[in-house]
C-alpha positions in Angstrom: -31.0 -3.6 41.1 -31.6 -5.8 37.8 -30.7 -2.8 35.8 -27.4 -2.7 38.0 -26.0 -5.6 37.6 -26.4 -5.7 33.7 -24.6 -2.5 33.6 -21.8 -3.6 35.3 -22.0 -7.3 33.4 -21.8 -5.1 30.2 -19.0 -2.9 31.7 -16.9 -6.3 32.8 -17.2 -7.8 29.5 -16.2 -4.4 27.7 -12.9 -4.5 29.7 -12.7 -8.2 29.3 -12.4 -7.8 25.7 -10.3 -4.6 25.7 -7.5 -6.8 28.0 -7.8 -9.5 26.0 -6.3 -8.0 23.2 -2.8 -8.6 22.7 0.0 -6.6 22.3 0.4 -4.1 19.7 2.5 -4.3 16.6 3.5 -2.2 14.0 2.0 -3.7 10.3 4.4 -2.1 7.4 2.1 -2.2 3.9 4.9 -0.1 2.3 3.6 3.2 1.7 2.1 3.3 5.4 1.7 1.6 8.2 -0.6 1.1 11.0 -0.5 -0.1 14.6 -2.6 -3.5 15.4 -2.9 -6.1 18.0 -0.7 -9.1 17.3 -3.5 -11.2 16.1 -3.9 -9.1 13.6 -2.2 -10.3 10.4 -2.0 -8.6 6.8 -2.4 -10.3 3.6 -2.6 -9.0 0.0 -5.5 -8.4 -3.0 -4.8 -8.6 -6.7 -5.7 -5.2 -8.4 -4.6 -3.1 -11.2 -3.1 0.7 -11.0 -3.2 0.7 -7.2 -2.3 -1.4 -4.0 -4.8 -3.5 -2.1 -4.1 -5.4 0.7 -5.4 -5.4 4.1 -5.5 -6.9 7.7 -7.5 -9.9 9.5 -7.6 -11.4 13.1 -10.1 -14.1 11.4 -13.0 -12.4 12.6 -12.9 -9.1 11.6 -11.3 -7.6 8.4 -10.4 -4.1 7.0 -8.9 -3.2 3.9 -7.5 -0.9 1.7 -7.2 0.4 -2.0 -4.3 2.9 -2.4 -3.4 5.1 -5.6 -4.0 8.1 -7.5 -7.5 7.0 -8.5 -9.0 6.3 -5.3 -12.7 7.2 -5.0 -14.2 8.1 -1.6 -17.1 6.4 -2.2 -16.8 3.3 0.1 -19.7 0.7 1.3 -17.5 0.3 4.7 -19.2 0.3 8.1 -16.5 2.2 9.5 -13.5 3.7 7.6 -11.0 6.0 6.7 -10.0 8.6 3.3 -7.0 10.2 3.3 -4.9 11.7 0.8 -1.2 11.9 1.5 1.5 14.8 0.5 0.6 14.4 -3.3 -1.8 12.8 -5.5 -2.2 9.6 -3.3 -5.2 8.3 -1.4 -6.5 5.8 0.5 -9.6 4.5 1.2 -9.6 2.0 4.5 -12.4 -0.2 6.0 -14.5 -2.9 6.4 -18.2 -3.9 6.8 -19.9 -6.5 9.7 -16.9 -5.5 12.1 -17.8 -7.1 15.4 -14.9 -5.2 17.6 -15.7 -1.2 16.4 -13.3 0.0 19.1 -10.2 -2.5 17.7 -10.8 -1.3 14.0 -11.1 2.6 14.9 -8.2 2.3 16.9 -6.3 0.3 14.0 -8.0 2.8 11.5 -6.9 6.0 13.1 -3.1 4.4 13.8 -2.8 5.1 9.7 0.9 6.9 9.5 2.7 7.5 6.1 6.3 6.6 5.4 8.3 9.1 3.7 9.9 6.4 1.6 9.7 3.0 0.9 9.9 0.6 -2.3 7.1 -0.4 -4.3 7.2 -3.6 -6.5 4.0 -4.5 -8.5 3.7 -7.7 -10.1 1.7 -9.0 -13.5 -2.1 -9.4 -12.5 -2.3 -13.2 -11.6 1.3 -13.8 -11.5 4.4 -13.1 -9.4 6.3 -12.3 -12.1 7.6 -8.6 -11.5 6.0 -5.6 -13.6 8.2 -3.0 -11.7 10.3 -2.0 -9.0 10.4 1.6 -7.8 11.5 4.0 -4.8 9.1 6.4 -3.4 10.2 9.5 -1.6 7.5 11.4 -0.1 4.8 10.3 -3.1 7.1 11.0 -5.9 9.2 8.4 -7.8 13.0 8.5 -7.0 15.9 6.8 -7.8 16.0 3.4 -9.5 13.1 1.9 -11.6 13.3 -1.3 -13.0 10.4 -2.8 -15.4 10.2 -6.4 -16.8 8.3 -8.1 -19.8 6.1 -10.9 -18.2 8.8 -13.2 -19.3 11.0 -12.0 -16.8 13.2 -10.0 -19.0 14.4 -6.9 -18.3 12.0 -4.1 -20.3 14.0 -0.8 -18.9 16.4 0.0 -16.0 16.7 3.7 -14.9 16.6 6.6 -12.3 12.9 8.9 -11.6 14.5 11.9 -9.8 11.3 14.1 -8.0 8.6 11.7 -10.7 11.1 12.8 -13.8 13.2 10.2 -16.0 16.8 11.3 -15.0 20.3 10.6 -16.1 20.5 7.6 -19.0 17.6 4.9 -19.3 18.0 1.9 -21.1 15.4 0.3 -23.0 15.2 -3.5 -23.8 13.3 -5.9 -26.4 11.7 -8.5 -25.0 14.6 -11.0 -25.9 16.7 -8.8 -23.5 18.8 -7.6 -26.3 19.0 -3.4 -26.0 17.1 -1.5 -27.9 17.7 2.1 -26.9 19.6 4.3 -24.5 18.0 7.4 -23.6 19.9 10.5 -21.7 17.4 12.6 -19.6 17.5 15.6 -17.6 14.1 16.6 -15.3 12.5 14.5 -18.2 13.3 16.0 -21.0 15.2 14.1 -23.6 19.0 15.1 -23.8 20.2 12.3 -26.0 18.8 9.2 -27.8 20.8 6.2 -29.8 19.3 3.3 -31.0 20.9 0.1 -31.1 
């Protein structure tokens, strides 16, 4: 009978918890996105050559490092590796989760987008480094670089990851340096100014 009734205390606090949780709403990080109760909330990590960010209710916490040099290796209690249609990966988790079932549910919610806009910023800073489109893991259209002074350091279009059509190059006093012509990225013309 004992046995009983803290089966059915454990089973009552199980669905306690489970209806507890609030609604679900999407979380956009840019290249993907996940699905997460509304007390869920996303923030952001500084790191170099890749995207780190995550998601918190306050008590629990995953995150995330996504690029093209993504190990697998991980020290998460539960988690995620994918690679998506290219060269990208990401490696998701956290350690000392207390709801499993919340973060496995948020975990296996991961969906790609096929295109969004990336801007990364100078390590410590918000002062832009770039700005770029990305179509299905490849750069397209408009790229935009700055000096950490804020200056413009080159303006042009990626067409399938390959400089295409005229790029401008500036010094770091915004005066223009150099206009390049490209086609697929091969150089067609150059001038110097």
């Amino acid at each position: 009978m004992r046995s009983t009734l803290i089966i059915l205390f454990f089973l009552a606090n199980s669905l306690n918890c489970l209806s507890q949780t609030d609604s679900i709403s999407t979380i956009d990080f840019g290249p993907f996105y996940v699905k997460a109760p509304q007390s869920w909330h996303k923030f952001t990590m500084k790191c170099i050559d890749c995207f780190c960010a995550g998601l918190t209710n306050n008590y629990d916490t995953l995150d995330f490092i996504y690029g093209n040099k993504v190990s697998k290796e991980t020290n998460s209690t539960v988690g995620i590796y994918l690679k998506d249609r290219n060269k990208y990966a990401l490696n998701f988790g956290g350690n000392n989760i207390k709801n499993k079932i919340i973060a496995n549910h948020i975990l296996n919610s991961v969906h790609f987008n096929k295109t969004y806009v990336d801007t990364v910023y100078f390590p410590g800073t918000r002062n832009i480094f770039f700005i770029e489109t990305i179509d299905k893991c490849r750069k397209t259209g408009l790229y935009r670089e700055y000096f950490e002074n804020g200056n413009l350091k080159s303006v042009g279009n990626y067409l399938n990851d390959d400089e295409n059509g005229e790029w401008k190059y500036y010094g770091t006093d915004g005066s223009l340096n150099n206009v390049i012509l490209y086609k697929k990225g091969e150089v067609i013309a150059s001038t110097m100014h």
